[in-house]
C-alpha positions in Angstrom: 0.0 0.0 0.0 1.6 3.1 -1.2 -0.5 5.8 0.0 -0.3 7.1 2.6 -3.8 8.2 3.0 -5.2 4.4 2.6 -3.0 3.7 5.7 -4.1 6.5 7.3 -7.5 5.1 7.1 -7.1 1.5 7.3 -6.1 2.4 10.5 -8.7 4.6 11.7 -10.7 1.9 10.5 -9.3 -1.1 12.5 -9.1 0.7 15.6 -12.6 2.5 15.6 -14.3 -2.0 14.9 -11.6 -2.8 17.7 -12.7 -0.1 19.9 -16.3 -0.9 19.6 -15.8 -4.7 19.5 -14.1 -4.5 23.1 -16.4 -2.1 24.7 -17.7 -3.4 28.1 -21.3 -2.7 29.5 -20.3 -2.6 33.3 -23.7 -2.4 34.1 -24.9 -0.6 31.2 -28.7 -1.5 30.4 -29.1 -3.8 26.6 -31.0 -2.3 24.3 -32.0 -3.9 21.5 -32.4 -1.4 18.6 -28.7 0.0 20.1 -26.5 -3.2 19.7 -28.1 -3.9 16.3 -26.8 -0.2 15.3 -23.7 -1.0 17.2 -23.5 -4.4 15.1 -24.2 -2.6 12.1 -21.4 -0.3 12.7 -18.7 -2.7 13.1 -19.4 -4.5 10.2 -19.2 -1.4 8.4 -16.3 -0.4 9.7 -14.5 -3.8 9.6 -15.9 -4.0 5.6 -14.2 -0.9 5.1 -10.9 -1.7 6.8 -10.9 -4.8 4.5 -12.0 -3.4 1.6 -8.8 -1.1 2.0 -6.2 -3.9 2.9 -7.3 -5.9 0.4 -8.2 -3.0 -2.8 -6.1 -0.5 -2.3 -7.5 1.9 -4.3 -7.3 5.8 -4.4 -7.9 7.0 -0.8 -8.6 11.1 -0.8 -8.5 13.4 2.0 -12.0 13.3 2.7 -12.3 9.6 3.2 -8.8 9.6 5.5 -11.0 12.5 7.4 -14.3 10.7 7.9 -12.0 7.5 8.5 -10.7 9.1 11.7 -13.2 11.2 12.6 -15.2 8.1 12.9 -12.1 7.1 15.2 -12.5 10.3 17.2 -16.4 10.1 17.8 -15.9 6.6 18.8 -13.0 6.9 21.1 -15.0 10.1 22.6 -17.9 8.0 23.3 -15.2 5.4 25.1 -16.5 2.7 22.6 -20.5 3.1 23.9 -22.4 3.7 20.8 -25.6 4.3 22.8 -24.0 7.8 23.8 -23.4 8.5 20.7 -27.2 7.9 18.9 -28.2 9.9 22.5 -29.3 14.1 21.9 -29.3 16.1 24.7 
């Protein structure tokens, strides 16, 4: 992978799944409609992470910047992607 920018976001990628794969509850209620998103969202962001290691095709800036802002919302959230679909 020459580009820098596809590594940039592979990445992002791989550590925004990882992050959300290894969140823990500790005592956190389930919701239903929340873990489906939360599924939903990793496979995405696994697809993509796979889709770059394995095609690595032109990456621009704006794809390297949604691939970690992604990263940053997640990490911000500490992994729990009910405080991130949550409006206050």
């Amino acid at each position: 992978m020459h580009n820098p920018l596809a590594m940039i976001a592979l990445i992002a990628y791989s550590v925004a799944a990882l992050r959300i794969l290894f969140y823990r509850r500790d005592g956190a209620r389930h919701r239903n409609h929340v873990s489906w998103f939360a599924w939903v969202m990793l496979v995405t962001l696994g697809g993509s992470a796979i889709e770059l290691a394995l095609h690595a095709k032109a990456v621009g800036y704006f794809e390297a910047a949604r691939a970690v802002l992604f990263t940053v919302l997640i990490f911000g959230a500490r992994g729990n992607v009910a405080r991130l679909l949550r409006s206050e």
